[in-house]
C-alpha positions as CSV (number, residue, x, y, z in Angstrom):
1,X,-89.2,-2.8,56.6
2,X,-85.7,-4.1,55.5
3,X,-83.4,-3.9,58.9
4,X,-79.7,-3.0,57.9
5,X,-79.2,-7.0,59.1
6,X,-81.0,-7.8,56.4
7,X,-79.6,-6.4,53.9
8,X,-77.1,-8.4,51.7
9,X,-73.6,-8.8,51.8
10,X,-71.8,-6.0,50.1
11,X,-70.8,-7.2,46.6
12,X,-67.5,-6.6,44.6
13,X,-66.8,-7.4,41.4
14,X,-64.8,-10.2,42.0
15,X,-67.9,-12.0,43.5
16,X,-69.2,-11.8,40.5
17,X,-66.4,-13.4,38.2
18,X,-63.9,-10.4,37.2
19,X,-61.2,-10.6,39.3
20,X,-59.3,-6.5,38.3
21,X,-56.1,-7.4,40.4
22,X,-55.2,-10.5,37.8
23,X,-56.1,-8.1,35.0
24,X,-53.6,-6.0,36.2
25,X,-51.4,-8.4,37.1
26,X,-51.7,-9.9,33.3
27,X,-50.7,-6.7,31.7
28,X,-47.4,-6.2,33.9
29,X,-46.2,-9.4,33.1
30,X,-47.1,-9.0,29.3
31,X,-45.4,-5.8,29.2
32,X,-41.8,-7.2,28.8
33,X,-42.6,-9.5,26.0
34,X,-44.2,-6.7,24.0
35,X,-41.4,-4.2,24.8
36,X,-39.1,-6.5,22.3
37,X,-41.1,-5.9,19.6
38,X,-41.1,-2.1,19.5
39,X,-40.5,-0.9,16.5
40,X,-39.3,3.1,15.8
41,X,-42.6,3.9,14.7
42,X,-44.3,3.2,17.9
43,X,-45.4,6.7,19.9
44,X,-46.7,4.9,22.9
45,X,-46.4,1.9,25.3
46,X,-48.6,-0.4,26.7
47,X,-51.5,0.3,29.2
48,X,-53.2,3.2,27.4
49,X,-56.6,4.0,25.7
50,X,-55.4,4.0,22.4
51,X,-51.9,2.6,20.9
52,X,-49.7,5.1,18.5
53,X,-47.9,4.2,16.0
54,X,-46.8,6.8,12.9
55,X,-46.3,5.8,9.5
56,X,-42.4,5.2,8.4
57,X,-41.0,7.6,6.2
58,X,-39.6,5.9,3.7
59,X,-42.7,5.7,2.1
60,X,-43.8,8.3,-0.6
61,X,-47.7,7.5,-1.0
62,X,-48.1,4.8,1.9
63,X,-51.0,2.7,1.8
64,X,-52.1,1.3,5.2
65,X,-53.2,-2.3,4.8
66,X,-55.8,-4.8,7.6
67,X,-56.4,-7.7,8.4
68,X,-57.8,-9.7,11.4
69,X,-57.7,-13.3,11.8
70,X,-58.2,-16.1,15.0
71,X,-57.0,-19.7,15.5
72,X,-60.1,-21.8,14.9
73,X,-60.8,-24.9,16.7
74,X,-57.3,-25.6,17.3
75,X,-57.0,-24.4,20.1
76,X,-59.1,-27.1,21.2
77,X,-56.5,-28.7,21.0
78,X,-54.2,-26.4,23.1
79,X,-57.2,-26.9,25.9
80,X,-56.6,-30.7,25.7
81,X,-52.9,-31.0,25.9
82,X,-52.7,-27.8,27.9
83,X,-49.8,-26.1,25.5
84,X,-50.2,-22.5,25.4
85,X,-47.3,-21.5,24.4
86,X,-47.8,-21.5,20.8
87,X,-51.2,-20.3,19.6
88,X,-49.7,-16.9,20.2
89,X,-47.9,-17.6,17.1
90,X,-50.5,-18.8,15.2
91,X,-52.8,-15.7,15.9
92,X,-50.1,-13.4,14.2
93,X,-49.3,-15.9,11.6
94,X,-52.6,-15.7,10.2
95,X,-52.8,-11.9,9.8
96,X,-49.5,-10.9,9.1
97,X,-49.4,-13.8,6.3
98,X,-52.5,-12.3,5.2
99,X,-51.5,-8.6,4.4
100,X,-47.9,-9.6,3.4
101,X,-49.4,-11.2,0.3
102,X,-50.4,-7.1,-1.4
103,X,-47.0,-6.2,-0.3
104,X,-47.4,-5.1,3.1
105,X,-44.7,-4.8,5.7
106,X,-46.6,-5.4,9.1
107,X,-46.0,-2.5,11.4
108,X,-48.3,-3.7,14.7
109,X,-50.6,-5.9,16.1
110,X,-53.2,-5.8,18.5
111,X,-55.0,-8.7,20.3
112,X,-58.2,-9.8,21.6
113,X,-58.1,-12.6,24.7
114,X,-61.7,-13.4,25.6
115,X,-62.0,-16.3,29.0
116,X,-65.0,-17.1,32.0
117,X,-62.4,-16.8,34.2
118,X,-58.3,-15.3,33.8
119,X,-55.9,-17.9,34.6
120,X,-53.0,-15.4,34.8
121,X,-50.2,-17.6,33.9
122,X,-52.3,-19.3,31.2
123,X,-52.6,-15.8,29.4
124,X,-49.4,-14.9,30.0
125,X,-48.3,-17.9,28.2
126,X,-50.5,-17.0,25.4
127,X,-49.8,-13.0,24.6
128,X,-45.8,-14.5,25.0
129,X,-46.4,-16.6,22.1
130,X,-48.1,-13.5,20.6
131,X,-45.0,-11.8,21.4
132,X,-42.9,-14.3,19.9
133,X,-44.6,-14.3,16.3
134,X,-44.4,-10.2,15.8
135,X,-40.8,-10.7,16.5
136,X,-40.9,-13.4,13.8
137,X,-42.8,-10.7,11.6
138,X,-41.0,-7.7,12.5
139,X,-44.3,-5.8,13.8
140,X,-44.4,-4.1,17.0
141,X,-47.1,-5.3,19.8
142,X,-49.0,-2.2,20.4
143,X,-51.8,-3.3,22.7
144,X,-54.6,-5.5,22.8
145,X,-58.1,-6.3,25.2
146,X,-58.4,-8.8,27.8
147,X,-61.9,-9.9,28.5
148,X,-62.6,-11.8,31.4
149,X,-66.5,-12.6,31.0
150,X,-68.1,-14.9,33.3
151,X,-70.4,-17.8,32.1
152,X,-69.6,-17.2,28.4
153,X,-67.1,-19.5,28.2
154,X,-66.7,-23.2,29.6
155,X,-63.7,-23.1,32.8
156,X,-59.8,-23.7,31.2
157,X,-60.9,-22.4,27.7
158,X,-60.3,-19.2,26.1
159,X,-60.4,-17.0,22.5
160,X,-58.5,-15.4,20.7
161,X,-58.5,-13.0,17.9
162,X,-55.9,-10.2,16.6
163,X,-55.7,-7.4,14.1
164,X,-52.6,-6.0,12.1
165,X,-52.1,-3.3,10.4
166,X,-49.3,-3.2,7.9
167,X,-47.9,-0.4,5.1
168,X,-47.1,-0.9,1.5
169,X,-46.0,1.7,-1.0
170,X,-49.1,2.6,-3.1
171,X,-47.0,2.1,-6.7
172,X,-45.5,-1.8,-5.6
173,X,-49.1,-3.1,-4.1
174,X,-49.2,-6.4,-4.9
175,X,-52.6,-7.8,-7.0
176,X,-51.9,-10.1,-9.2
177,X,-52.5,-7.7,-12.4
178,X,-49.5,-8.3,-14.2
179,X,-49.3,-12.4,-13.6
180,X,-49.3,-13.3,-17.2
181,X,-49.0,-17.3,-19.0
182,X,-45.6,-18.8,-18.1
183,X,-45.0,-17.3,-15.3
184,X,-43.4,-19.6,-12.6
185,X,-45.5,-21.0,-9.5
186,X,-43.2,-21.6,-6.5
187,X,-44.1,-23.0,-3.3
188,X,-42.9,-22.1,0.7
189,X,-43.3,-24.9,3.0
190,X,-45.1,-24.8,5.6
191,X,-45.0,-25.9,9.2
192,X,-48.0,-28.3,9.5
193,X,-51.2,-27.7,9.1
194,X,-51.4,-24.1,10.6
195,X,-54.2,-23.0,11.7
196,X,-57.0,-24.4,9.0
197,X,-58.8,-27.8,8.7
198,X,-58.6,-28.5,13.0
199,X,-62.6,-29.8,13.2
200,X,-61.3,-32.2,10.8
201,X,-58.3,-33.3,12.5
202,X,-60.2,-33.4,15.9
203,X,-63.0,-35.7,14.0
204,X,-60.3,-38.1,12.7
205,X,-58.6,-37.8,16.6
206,X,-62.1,-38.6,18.2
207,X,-63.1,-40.7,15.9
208,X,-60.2,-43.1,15.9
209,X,-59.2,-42.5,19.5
210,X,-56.0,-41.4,18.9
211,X,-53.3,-41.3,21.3
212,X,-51.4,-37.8,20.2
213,X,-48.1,-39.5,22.4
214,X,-47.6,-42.0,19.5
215,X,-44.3,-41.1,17.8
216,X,-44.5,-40.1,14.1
217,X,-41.8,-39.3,11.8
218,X,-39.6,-38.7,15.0
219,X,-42.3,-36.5,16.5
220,X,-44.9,-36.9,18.6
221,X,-48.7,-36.3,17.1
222,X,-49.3,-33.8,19.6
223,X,-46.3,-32.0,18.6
224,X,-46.7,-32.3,14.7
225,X,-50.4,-31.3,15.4
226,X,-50.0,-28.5,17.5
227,X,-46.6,-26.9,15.7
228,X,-47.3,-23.1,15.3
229,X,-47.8,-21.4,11.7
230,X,-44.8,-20.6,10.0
231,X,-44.3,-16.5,9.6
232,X,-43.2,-15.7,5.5
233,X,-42.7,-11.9,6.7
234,X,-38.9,-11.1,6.6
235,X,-38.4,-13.9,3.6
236,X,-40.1,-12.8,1.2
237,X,-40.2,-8.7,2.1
238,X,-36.5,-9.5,1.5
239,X,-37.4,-11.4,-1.8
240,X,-39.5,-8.5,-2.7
241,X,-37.0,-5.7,-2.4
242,X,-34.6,-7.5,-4.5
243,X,-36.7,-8.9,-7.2
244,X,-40.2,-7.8,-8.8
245,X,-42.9,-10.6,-6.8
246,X,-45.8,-10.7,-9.7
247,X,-48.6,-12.9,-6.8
248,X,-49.0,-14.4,-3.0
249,X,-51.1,-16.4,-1.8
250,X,-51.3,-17.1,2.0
251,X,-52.5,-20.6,1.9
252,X,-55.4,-21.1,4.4
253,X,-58.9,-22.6,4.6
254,X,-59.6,-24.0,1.2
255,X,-56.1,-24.4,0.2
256,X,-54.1,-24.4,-2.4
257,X,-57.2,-24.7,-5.1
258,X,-59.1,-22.0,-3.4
259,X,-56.6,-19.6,-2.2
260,X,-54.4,-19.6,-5.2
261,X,-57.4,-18.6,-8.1
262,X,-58.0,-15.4,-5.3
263,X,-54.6,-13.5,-7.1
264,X,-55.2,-14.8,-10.7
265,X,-56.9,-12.2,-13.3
266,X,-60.2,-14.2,-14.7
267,X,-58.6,-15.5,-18.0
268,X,-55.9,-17.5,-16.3
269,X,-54.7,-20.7,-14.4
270,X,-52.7,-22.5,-12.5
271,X,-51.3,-25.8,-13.5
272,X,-49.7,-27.4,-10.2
273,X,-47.6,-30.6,-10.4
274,X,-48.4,-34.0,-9.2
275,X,-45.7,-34.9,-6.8
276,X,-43.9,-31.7,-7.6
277,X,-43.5,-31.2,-3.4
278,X,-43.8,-33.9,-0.7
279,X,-46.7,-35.3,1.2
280,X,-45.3,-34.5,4.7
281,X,-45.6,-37.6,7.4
282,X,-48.6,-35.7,9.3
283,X,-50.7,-34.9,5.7
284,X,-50.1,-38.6,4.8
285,X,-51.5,-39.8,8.2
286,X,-54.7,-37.5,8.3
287,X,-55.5,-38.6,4.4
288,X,-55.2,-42.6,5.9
289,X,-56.7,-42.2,9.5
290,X,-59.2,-39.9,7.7
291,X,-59.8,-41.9,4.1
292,X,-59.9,-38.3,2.9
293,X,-59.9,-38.0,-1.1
294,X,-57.3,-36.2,-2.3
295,X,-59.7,-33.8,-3.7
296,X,-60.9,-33.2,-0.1
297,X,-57.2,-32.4,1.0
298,X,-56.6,-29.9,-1.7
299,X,-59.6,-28.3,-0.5
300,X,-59.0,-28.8,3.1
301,X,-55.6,-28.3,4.2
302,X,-52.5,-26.8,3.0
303,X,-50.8,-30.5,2.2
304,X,-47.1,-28.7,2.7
305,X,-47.1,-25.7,1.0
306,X,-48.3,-22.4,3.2
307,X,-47.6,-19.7,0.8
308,X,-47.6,-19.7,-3.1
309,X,-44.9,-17.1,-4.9
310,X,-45.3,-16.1,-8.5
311,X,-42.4,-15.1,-10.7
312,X,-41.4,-14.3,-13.9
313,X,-39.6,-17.6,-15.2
314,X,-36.2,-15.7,-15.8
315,X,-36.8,-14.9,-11.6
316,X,-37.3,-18.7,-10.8
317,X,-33.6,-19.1,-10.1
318,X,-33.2,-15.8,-8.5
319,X,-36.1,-16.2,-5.9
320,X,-35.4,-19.8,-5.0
321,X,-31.7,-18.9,-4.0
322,X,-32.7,-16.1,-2.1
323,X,-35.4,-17.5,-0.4
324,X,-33.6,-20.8,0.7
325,X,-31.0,-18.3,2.0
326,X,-33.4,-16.8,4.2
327,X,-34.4,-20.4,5.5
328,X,-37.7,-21.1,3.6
329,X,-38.2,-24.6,1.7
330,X,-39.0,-23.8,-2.1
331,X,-40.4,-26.4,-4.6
332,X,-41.6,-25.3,-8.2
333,X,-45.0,-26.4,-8.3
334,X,-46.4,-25.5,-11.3
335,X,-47.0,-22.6,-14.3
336,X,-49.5,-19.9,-15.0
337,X,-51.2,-21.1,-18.2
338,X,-54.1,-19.6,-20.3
339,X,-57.6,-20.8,-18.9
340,X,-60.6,-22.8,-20.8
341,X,-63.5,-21.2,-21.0
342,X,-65.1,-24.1,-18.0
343,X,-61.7,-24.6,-17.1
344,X,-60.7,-24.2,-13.2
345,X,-58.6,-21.4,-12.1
346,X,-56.4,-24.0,-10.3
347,X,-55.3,-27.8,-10.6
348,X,-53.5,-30.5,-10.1
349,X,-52.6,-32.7,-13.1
């Protein structure tokens, strides 16, 4: 017979990993960040089962548009050097880049935080920076999940993932259809390496044990490393109302070879230029620390350019002014051309 002194000690919760009170305490102090990106559209706040969020009506036949994305093994990285503050950014980066290239204007965002434990201040950092890029975007942050799960994940790491959901009028969807030979290829900057090609990066690190406080072009590497992914949102929605945008490409894992041939019809190319943008300092040192073939970095990284325009070739002059004007870095990289029948869809020459 079990005596009531023998019975165990009552159990909570908490004793068991999930601590309800730093939940709690998470979302209050998210909820100021995410207030500043409220858009009109949004029919609710944060904290409920469900977010809102109506469709605007300037649209005639509105076509919602998804995507869902994560950071990848960079944040690794962000464990190491113990920055938070800007993988936030590079969660919304990834999907908002995403459904901006068929048009979209992003409307919200949710995310998804996954940790063993919830280090409050360390998540708050994080949704800030998630914060920060749908203000860079323009989309409102409607809500989100915070899972605090015990033994999944190792102590001081965490994952993320996010979802937006953007709308684009049904008649200006952008697929690549009416790309035709001689149309103009132009080139955005990006910001680093984004958020694709990190196992690599951490091998070279490892590998040649790195010191990420050694000073590179004026930077440190942990700086030029960590850098968040640039946002093309407001650029080129502006560039689109003002002139007809014939392709994007947001470019990601694969890069420019692989992402680019993903807008082309079948009987096309593209013909990029040699030298036609630069090798930034941080591509030039993970192709020498690395002996990585420039093949490989093609096919690896974005090697400087993070989203690929297509215009008409009247448009060239057009889109590059406004575009510069609205802060991006434009190169003309190359032309549409017709393809060989074994031909690749996309090269360098």
């Amino acid at each position: 017979m079990v005596t009531k002194s023998d019975r165990p000690t009552s159990l909570t919760y908490r004793d068991a990993g999930v601590d309800i009170d730093a939940g709690d305490a998470l979302v209050e102090n998210i909820k100021p960040f995410a207030k500043r990106t409220m858009r009109p559209e949004v029919m609710a706040g944060i904290g409920g089962f469900g977010a809102l969020c109506s469709v605007p009506g300037k649209y005639r036949e509105p076509v919602l548009v998804s995507g869902t994305d994560g950071v990848g093994t960079k944040l690794k990285l962000a464990f190491e050097l113990d920055r938070h503050d800007t993988v936030g950014i590079d969660l919304v980066a990834m999907s908002v880049n995403d459904i901006l290239v068929q048009g979209a204007e992003p409307l919200f965002f949710l995310d998804y935080f996954a940790c063993g434990k919830l280090e409050v201040a360390t998540a708050t950092s994080v949704v800030k920076g998630i914060a920060t890029g749908c203000e860079q975007a323009g989309c409102a942050l409607i809500g989100g999940e915070t899972a605090e799960m015990p033994g999944m994940y190792p102590p001081g790491e965490y994952d993320l993932a996010g979802f937006a959901v953007g709308v684009v009028e049904k008649s200006a969807i952008i697929d690549g259809s009416t790309i035709v030979a001689g149309d103009a290829v132009l080139g955005l900057a990006s910001s680093g390496a984004h958020s694709n090609g990190y196992s690599l990066i951490r091998r070279i690190i490892a590998q040649n044990k790195v010191d990420l406080s050694t000073q590179l072009a004026g930077q440190s590497l942990a700086d030029l490393i960590i850098a968040p992914t640039r946002i093309y949102v407001k650029p080129v929605l502006q560039l689109m109302a003002k002139l007809p945008v014939k392709g994007l490409a947001h470019i990601t894992g694969g890069g420019i070879v692989d992402n680019v041939p993903r807008i082309l019809p079948a009987h096309l190319a593209a013909r990029l230029v040699e030298g036609s943008w630069p090798l930034t300092p941080l591509f030039g040192w993970l192709q020498q620390q690395g002996n990585i073939a420039r093949a490989e970095m093609l096919r690896v990284f974005n090697c400087g350019i993070g989203m690929v325009v297509i215009v008409a070739e009247q448009h060239v002059a057009a889109a590059t002014e406004l575009l510069q004007a609205a802060g991006e870095t434009v190169y003309r990289i190359g032309a549409i051309e017709p393809r060989t029948a074994d031909g690749a869809h996309t090269y360098v020459a």
